[in-house]
C-alpha positions as CSV (number, residue, x, y, z in Angstrom):
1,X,-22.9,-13.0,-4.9
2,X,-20.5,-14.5,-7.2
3,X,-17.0,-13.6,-7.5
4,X,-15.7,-11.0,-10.2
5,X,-11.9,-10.7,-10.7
6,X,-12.7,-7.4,-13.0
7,X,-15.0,-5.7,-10.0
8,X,-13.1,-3.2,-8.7
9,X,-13.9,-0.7,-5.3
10,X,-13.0,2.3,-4.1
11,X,-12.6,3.5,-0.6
12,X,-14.7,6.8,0.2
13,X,-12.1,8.8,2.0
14,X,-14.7,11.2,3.8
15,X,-17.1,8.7,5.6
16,X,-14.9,5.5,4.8
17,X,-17.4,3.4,3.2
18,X,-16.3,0.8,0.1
19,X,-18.6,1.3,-3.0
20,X,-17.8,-0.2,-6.5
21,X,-15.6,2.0,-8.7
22,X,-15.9,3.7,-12.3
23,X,-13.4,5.3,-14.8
24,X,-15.4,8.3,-14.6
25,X,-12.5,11.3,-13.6
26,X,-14.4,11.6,-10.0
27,X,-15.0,8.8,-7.9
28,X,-18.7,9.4,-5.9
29,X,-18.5,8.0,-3.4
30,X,-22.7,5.9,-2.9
31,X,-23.5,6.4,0.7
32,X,-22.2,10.0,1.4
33,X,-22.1,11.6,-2.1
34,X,-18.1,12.7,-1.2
35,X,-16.1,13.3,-4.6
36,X,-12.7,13.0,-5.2
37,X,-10.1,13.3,-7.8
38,X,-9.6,9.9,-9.6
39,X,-5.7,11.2,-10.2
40,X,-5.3,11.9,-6.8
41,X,-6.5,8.9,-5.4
42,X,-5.1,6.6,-7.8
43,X,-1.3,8.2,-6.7
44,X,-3.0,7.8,-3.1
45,X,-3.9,4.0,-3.8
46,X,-0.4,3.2,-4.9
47,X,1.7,4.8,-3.1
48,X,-0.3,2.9,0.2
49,X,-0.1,-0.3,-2.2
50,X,3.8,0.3,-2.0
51,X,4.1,0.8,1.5
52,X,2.1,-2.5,2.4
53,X,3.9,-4.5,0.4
54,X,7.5,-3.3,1.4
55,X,7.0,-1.9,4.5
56,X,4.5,-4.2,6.2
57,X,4.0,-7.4,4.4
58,X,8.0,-7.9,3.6
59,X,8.5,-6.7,7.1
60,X,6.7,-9.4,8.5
61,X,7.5,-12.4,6.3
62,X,11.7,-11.5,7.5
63,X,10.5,-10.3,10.9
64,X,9.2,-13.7,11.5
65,X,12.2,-15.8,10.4
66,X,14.8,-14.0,12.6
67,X,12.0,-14.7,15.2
68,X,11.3,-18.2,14.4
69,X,15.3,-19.1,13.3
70,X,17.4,-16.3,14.5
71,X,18.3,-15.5,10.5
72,X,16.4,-15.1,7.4
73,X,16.7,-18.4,4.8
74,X,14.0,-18.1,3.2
75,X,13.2,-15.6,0.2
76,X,10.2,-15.4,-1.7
77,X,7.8,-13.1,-4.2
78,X,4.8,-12.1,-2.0
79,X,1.9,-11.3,-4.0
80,X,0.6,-7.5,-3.9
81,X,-1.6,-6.3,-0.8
82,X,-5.2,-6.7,-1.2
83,X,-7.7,-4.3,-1.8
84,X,-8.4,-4.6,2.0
85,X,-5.1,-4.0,2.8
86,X,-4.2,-0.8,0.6
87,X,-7.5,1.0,1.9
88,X,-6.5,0.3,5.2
89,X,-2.7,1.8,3.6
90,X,-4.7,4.9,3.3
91,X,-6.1,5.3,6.1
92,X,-2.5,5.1,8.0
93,X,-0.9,7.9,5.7
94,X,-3.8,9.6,6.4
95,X,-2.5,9.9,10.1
96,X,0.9,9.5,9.2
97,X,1.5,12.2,6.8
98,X,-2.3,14.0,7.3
99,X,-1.8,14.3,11.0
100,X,-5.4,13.6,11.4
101,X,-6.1,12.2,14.7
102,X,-5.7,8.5,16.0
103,X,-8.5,7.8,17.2
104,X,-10.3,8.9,14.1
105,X,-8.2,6.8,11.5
106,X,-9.2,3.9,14.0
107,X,-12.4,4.5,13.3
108,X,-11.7,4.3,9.8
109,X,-9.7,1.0,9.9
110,X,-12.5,-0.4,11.8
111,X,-15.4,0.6,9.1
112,X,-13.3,-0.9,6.8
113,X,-12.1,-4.0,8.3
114,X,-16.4,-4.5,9.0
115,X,-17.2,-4.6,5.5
116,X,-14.2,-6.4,4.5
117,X,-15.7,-9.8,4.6
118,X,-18.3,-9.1,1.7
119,X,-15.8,-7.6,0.0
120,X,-13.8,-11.0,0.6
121,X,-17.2,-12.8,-0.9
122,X,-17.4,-10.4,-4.0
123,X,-13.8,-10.3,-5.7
124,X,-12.6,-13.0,-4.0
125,X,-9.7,-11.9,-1.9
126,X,-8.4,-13.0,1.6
127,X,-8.6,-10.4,4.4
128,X,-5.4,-9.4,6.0
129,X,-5.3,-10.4,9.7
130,X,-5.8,-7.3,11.4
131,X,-8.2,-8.1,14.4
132,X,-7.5,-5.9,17.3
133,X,-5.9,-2.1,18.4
134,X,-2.3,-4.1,18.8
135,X,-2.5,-5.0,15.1
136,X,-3.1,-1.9,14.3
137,X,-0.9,0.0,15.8
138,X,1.8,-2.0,14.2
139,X,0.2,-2.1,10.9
140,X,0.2,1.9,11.4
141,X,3.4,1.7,12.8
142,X,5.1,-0.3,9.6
143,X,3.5,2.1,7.5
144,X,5.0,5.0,9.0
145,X,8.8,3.3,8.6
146,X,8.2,2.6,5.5
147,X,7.6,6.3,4.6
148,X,9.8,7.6,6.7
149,X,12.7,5.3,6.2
150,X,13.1,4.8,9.8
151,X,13.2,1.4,10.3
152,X,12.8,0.3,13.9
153,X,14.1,-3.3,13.1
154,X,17.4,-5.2,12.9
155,X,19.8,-4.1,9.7
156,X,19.2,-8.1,8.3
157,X,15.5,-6.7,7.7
158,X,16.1,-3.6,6.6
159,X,18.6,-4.8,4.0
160,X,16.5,-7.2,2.5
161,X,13.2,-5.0,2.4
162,X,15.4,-2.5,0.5
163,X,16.7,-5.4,-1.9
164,X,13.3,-6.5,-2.4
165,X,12.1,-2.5,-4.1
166,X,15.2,-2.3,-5.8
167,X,15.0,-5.7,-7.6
168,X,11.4,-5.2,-8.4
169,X,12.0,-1.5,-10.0
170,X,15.1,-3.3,-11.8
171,X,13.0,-5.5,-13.3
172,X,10.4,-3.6,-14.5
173,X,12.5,-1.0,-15.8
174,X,15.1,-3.7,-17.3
175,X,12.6,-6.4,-18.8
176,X,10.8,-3.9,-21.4
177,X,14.3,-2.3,-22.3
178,X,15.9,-6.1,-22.7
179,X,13.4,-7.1,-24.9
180,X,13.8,-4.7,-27.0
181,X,16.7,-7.1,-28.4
182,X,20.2,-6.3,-27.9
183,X,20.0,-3.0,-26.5
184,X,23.2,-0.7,-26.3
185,X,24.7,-0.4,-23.2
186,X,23.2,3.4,-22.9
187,X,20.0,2.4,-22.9
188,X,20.6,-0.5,-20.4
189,X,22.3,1.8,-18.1
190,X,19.7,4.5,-18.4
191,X,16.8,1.7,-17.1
192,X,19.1,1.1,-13.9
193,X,19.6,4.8,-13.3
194,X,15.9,5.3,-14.1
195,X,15.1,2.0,-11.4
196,X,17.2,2.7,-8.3
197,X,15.6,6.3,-8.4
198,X,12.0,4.8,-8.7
199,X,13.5,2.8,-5.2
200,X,14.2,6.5,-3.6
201,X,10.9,7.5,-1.7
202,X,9.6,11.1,-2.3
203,X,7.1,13.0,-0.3
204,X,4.6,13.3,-2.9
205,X,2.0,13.6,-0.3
206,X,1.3,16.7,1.7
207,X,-0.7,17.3,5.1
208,X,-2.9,19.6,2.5
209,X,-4.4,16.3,0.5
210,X,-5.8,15.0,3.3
211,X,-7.9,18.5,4.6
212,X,-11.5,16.6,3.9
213,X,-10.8,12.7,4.8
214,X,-13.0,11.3,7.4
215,X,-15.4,14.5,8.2
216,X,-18.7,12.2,8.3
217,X,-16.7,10.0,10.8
């Protein structure tokens, strides 16, 4: 199957299968005919985007210098999670924030992960290396300080995981209002106000979205 940088999937939050999306308003999912809310998923899908790339991949690029070096030297621009890696995103918050069971969103990291490779084959993106329950548990684990703020890690992390949102939210609130060509200094403080409280995590989630995820599991 040849690769496709404008395929796009969607993960079926009831029986955890991976089926190729649409822009229709529900998503259908192909093997279990679940439906859900394109809105809600989309705010789902990002918000677990978020919390991979802060609070796991970050995490573990600075984790592993102080581990390697004692200190962190190095700083770089990771690219965004994969598709893999924001379904298996979901699945955490579904545990995290859902309270559904363990062993259940196990079951869903594990469907996933098993159709990850042709996934891999069709768009073209590099698994994450989860391989085993002690990678998942931290994966989980990472997720859950992310959204909870409670970092179990030295402050040297923390500190630059937080840098790292707050730069990015400056910059894309900054760029635009900059190029607008000399903007007053209202308008430039108003992006930074409007950046550093995209950088404040809210509980946009509730144990209430997650009622129907993983019944056919």
């Amino acid at each position: 199957m040849s690769k496709s940088a404008d395929k796009t999937y969607a993960l079926c939050l009831n029986c955890a299968s991976i089926f190729p999306s649409t822009r229709e308003a529900k998503l259908v999912c192909m093997s279990c005919g679940f439906e859900i809310d394109r809105t809600f998923y989309e705010k789902l899908f990002e918000y677990s985007k978020t919390s991979v790339y802060y609070g796991y991949n970050y995490r573990k690029y600075y984790e592993k210098q102080i581990e390697d070096d004692g200190n962190i030297h190095t700083f770089a621009s990771l690219s965004v999670p994969v598709t893999v890696a924001c379904f298996l995103g979901m699945a955490a918050l579904s545990g995290i924030i859902g309270n559904i069971a363990t062993d259940i969103v196990k079951k869903a990291f594990k469907k996933i992960m098993a159709n990850s490779e042709q996934l891999n084959k069709d768009i073209g993106q590099n698994n994450i290396n989860i391989t085993n329950d002690t990678d998942i548990n931290i994966f989980i684990q990472y997720v859950k300080d992310y959204h909870t703020s409670e970092y179990n890690t030295s402050d040297e992390v923390k500190y630059h995981i937080v840098k790292e949102e707050v730069i990015d939210n400056l910059s894309d609130k900054l760029c635009p209002t900059i190029a607008q060509g000399k903007p007053s200094l209202e308008k430039i403080q108003k992006a930074v106000e409007e950046a550093l409280k995209s950088s404040e995590k809210t509980d946009k989630l509730s144990v209430e979205d997650f009622r129907e995820f993983w019944k056919r599991l």
